[in-house]
C-alpha positions, -999 to 999 in steps of 0.1 A, spaced: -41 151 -84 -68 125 -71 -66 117 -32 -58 82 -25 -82 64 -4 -79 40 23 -101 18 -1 -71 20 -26 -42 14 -6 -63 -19 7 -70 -27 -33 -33 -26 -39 -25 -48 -8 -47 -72 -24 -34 -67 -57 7 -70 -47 -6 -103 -22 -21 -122 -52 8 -114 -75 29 -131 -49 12 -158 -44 8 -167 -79 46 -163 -86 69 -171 -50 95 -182 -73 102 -141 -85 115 -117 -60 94 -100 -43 116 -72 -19 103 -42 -34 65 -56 -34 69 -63 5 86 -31 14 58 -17 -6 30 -40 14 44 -26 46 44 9 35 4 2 29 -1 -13 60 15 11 82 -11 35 62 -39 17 66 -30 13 106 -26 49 109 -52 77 127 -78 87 100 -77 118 85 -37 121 93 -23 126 57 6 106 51 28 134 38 23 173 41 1 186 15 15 216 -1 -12 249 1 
């Protein structure tokens, strides 16, 4: 399992913004739940893991 980087999440903001931008017409709920899921990520304390990590 690879870690997920705050670089990633921030790709994948980028990535879910273009895509609605370039199609408002679709709907876009899950891709804005999604987008605030990232942000409160990216927003949070570094090294605080966003779910426990089994040992």
């Amino acid at each position: 399992m690879q870690t997920v980087t705050e670089g990633d999440r921030r790709k994948e903001v980028r990535v879910l913004l273009d895509q609605i931008q370039a199609h408002p017409e679709r709907d876009w709920t899950t891709a804005r739940r999604r987008l605030a899921t990232l942000n409160k990520l990216i927003a949070a304390p570094p090294g605080k893991p966003s779910r426990p990590q089994p040992h």
